[in-house]
C-alpha positions as CSV (number, residue, x, y, z in Angstrom):
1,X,14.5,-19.5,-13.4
2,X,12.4,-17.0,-11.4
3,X,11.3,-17.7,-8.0
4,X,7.3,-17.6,-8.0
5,X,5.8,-16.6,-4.1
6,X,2.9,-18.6,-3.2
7,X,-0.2,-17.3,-2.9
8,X,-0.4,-17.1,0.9
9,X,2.6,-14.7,1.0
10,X,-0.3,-12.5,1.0
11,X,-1.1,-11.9,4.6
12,X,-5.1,-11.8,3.3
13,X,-4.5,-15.4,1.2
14,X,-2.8,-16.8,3.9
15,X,-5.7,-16.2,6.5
16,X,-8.1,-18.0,4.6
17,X,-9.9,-21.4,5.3
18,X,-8.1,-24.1,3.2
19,X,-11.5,-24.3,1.5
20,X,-11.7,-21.2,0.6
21,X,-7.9,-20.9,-0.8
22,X,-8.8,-23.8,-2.7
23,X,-11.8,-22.2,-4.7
24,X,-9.4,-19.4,-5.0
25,X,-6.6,-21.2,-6.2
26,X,-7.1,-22.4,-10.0
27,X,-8.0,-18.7,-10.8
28,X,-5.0,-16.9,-9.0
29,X,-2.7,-15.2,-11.9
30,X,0.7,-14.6,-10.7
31,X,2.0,-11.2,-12.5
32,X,4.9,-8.8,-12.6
33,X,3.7,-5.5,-11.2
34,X,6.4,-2.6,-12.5
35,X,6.8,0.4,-11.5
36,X,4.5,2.6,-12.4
37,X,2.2,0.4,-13.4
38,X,-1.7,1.8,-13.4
39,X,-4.1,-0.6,-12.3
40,X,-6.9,1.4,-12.3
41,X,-8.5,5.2,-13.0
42,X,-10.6,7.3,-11.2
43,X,-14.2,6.3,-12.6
44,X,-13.1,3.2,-14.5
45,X,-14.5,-0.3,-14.0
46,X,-13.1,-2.6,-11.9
47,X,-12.4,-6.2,-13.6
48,X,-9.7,-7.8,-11.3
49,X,-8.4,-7.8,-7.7
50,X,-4.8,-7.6,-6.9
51,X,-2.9,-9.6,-4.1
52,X,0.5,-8.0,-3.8
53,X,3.1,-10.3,-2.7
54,X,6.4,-8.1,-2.7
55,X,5.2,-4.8,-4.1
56,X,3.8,-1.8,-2.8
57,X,0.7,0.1,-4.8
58,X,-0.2,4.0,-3.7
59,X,-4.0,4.9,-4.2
60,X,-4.1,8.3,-5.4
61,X,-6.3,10.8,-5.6
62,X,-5.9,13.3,-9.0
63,X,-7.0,16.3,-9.5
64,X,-8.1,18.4,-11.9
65,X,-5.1,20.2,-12.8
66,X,-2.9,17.1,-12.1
67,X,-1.7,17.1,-9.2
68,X,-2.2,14.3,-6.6
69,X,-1.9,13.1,-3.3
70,X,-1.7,9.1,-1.7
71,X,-4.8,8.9,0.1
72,X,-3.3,5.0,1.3
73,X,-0.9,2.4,0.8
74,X,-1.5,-1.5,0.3
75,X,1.1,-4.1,0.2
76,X,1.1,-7.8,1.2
77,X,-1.4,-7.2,4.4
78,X,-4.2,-6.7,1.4
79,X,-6.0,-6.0,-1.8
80,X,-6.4,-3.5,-4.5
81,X,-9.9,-3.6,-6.2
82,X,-11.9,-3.6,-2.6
83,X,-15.0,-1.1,-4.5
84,X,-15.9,-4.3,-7.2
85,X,-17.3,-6.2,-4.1
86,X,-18.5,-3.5,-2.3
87,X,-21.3,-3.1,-4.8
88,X,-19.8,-0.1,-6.4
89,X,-17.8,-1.5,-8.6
90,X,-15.7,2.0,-9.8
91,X,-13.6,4.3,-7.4
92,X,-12.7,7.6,-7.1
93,X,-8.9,7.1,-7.0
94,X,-6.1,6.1,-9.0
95,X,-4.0,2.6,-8.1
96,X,-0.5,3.0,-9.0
97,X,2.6,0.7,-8.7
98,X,4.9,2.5,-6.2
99,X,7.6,-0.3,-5.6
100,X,7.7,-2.9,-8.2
101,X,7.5,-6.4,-7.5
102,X,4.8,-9.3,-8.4
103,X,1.3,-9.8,-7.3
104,X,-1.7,-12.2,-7.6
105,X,-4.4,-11.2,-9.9
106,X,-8.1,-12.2,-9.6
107,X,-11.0,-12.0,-12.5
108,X,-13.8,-9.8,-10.0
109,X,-16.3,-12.3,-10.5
110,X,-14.6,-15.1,-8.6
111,X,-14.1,-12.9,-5.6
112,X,-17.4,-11.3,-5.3
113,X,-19.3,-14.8,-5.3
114,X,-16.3,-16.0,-2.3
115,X,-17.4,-12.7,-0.2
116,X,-21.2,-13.0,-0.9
117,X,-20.7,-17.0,0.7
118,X,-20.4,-15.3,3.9
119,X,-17.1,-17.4,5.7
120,X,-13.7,-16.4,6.7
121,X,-12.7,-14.5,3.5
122,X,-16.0,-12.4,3.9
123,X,-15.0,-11.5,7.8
124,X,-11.6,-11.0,6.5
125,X,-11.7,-8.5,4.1
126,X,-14.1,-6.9,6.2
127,X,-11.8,-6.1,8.8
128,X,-9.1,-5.3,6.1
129,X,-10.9,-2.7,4.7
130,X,-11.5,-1.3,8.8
131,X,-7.7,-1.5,8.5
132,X,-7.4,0.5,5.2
133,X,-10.2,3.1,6.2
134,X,-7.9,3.7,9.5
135,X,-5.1,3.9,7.4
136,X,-7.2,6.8,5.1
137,X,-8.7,8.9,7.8
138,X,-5.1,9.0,9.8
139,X,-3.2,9.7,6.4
140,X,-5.7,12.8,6.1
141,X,-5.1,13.8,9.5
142,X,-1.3,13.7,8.7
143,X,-1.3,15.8,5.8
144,X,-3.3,18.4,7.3
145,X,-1.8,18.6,10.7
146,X,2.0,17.5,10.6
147,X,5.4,18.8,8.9
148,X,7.4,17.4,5.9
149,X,9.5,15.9,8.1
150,X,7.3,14.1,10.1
151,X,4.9,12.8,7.2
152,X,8.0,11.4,5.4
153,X,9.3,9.5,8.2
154,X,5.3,7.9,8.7
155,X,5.5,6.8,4.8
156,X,9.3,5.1,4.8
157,X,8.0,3.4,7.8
158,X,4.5,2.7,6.6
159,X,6.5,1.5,3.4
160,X,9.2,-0.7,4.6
161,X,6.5,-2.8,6.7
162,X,5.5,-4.1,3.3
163,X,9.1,-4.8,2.1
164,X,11.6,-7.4,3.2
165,X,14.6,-5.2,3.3
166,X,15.5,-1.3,4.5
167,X,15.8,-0.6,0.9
168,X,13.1,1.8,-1.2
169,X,13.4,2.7,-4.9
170,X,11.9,6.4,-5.1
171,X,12.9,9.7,-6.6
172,X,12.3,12.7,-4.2
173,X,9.9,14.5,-6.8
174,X,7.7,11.0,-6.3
175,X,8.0,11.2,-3.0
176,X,6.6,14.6,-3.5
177,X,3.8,13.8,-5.7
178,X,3.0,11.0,-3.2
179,X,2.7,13.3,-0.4
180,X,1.3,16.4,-1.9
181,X,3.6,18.5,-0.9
182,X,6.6,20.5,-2.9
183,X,9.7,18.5,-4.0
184,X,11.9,21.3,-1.9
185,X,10.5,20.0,1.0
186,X,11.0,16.3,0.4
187,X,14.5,17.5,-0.1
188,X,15.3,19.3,2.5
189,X,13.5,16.4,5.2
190,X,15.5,13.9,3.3
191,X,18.4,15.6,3.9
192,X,18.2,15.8,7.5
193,X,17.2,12.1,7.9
194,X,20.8,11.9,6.0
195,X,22.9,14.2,8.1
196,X,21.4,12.5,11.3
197,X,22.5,9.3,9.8
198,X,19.1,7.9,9.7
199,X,18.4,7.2,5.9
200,X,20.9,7.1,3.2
201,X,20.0,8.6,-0.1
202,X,21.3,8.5,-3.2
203,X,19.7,8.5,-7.3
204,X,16.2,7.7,-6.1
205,X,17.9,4.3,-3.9
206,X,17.0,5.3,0.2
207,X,18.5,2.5,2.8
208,X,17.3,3.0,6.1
209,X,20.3,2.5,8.3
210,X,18.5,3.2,11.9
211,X,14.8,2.3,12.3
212,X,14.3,3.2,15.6
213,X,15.5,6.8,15.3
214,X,13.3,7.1,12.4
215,X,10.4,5.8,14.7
216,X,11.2,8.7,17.2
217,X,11.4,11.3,15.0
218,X,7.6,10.3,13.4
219,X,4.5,11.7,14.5
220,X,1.7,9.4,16.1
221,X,0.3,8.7,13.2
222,X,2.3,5.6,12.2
223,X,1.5,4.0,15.4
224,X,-1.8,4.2,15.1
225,X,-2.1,2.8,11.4
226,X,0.0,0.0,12.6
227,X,-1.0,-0.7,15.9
228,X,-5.1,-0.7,14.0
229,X,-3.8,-2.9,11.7
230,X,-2.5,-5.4,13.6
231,X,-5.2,-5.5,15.9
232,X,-7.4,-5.8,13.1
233,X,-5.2,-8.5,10.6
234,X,-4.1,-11.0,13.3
């Protein structure tokens, strides 16, 4: 029998009033997220929420020709979905499965009357979203102004803080797409993580065999998404 995570495994659940989680509760649907999965489209309505619990979702944004580029990651410290009670109700991006895993899914009306009550869940995802812009602006700054190297080391860190192992499930030419940037250079900045016996990589399966190092060898950016985060999510 499959093991079933509750709802608070979700750093954003688990901060809620016991009120709150209880309005929540009876219309939580626990699902299998695979990978790959799209959630949503750029331009398409949202209908649910999603609460990752062990998986990891990239926000994309496509362009015309198709390529793309992850403008952000969310994993168990929030939400996918934040635009349907923000008023907006559509987005600009694409919300794709990166690492698979399960999640808890939420019918939009529910949450948007929770946030409009004005308690902890409101002041919550208020500062998660803080968190997620942070997360945004710095990724930007990133891709515009550090190497290959140094933005792949930011996402295996920015992605194992939402894992429970050192393990990630990732072909290089996603990695690529992920990052923007040509599958060549994933390549070649994978393979020095290798040789300096940082990372080991192998058929799309990367272990990360010495955080620290990997910590040195990123750019500033990491810190400051995590740092804002944590500040932010306490």
């Amino acid at each position: 029998m499959r093991e079933i995570h509750q709802p608070t495994a979700n750093r954003l659940l688990g901060a809620l009033a016991p009120d709150e989680l209880g309005r929540l509760l009876p219309h939580l649907e626990y699902i299998a997220m695979p990978l790959g999965t799209v959630l949503y489209k750029s331009g398409g309505k949202l209908r649910h929420v999603y609460f990752p619990i062990d998986c990891i979702v990239s926000l994309l944004y496509v362009l015309a020709d198709g390529s793309s580029a992850e403008i952000a990651i969310v994993g168990k410290e929030g939400l996918i979905g934040i635009g349907l009670f923000m008023g907006g109700e559509t987005t600009a991006n694409h919300a794709v499965v990166q690492s698979g895993g399960h999640a808890y899914r939420l019918v939009g009306r529910k949450i948007k009357d929770e946030f409009h009550r004005i308690g902890t869940l409101h002041e919550q995802f208020l500062r998660y979203i803080q968190a997620l812009i942070t997360q945004m602006t710095q990724t930007a700054v990133c891709n515009r102004h550090h190497s290959v190297d140094q933005q792949l080391c930011r996402w295996l860190l920015m992605s194992l803080d939402r894992l429970s192992s050192n393990q990630l499930y990732m072909t290089q030419e996603l990695i690529a797409n992920m990052l923007g940037v040509r599958r060549e250079g994933v390549t070649e900045a994978a393979g020095k993580l290798q040789r300096l016996g940082i990372i080991h990589y192998h058929r799309g399966h990367i272990e990360v065999l010495d955080r620290p190092k990997l910590e040195t060898l990123c750019c500033e950016c990491y810190a400051v998404v995590k740092r804002e985060t944590d500040r932010l999510m306490q």
